[in-house]
N, C-alpha and C positions, 0 to 999 in steps of 0.2 A: 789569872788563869793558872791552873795546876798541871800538873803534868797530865795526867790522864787523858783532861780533856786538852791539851796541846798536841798530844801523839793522836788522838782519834777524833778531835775535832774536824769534820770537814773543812769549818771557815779560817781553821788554824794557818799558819804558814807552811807552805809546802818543803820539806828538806827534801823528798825523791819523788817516787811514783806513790800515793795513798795504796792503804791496806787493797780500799775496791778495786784499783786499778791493776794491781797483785793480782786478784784473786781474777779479775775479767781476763787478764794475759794465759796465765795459768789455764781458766779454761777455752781459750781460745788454741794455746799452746795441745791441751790435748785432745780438742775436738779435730785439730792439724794431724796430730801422730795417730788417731784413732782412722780417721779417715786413711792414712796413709797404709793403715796397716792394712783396714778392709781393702784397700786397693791390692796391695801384696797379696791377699789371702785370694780372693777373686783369681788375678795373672797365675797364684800357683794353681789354685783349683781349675782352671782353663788349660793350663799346660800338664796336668794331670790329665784330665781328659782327653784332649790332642795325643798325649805321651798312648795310654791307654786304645785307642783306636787306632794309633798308627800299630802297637805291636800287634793288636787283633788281626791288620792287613795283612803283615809280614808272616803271620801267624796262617794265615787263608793261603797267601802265594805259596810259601812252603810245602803247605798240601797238594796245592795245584801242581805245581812243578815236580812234587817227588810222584806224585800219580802219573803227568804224559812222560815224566822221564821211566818209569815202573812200567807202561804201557809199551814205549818204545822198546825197550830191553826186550820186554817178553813178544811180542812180536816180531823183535829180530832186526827191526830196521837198525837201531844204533845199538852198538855197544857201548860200556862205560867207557872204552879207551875213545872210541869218536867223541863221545860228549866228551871230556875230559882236553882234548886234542879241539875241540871249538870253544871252547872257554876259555884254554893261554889262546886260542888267536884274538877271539873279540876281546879279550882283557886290555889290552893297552890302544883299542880301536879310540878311546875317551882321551886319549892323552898318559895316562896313570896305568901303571902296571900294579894294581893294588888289590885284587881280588874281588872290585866291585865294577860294576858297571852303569855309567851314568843314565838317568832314561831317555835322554835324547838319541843313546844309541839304541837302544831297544826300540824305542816308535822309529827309529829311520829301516830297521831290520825288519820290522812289521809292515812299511809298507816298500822294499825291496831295493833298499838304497847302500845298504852294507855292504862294502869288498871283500 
């Protein structure tokens, strides 16, 4: 037997894993990190989308709010010092004195549960 066909014979003696068994790891190995990746690309593509419709929301409320707050003003009922003066009270009503407000306090304020 010669070398060639020692190192690439099938019926040869095994020293490791054969060339095929190389080459089937290999692509098992990247059909692993291919799929992996698709998965990645997917979870970001979905939290782009998620990211993207939550700011459109944020983007809608904002309107909405600076409109009944715009409405109020010119009507008279509040001024910016009252809204201004209900904002630091409800601000720490969540716990957090943080500039935000959690939405459990807001659906409890809607339906007239707020101190």
């Amino acid at each position: 037997m010669n070398l060639f066909d020692y190192l690439f014979n099938r019926h040869a003696p095994s020293l490791g894993p054969s060339l095929e068994q190389m080459q089937q790891q290999n692509r098992t190995e990247s059909d692993a990190a291919r799929a992996a990746r698709l998965r990645d690309e997917a979870t970001r593509e979905a939290l782009k989308m998620r990211l993207d419709d939550l700011e459109h929301d944020v983007g809608f409320l904002t309107l909405a709010l600076a409109s009944l707050l715009s409405a109020l003003q010119e009507k008279g009922t509040l001024t910016t010092a009252d809204i201004l003066t209900e904002l630091q009270a409800l601000d720490p009503t969540d716990g957090h004195r943080d500039g935000r407000l959690s939405i459990r306090i807001l659906k409890r304020c809607l339906s007239g549960k707020v101190q």
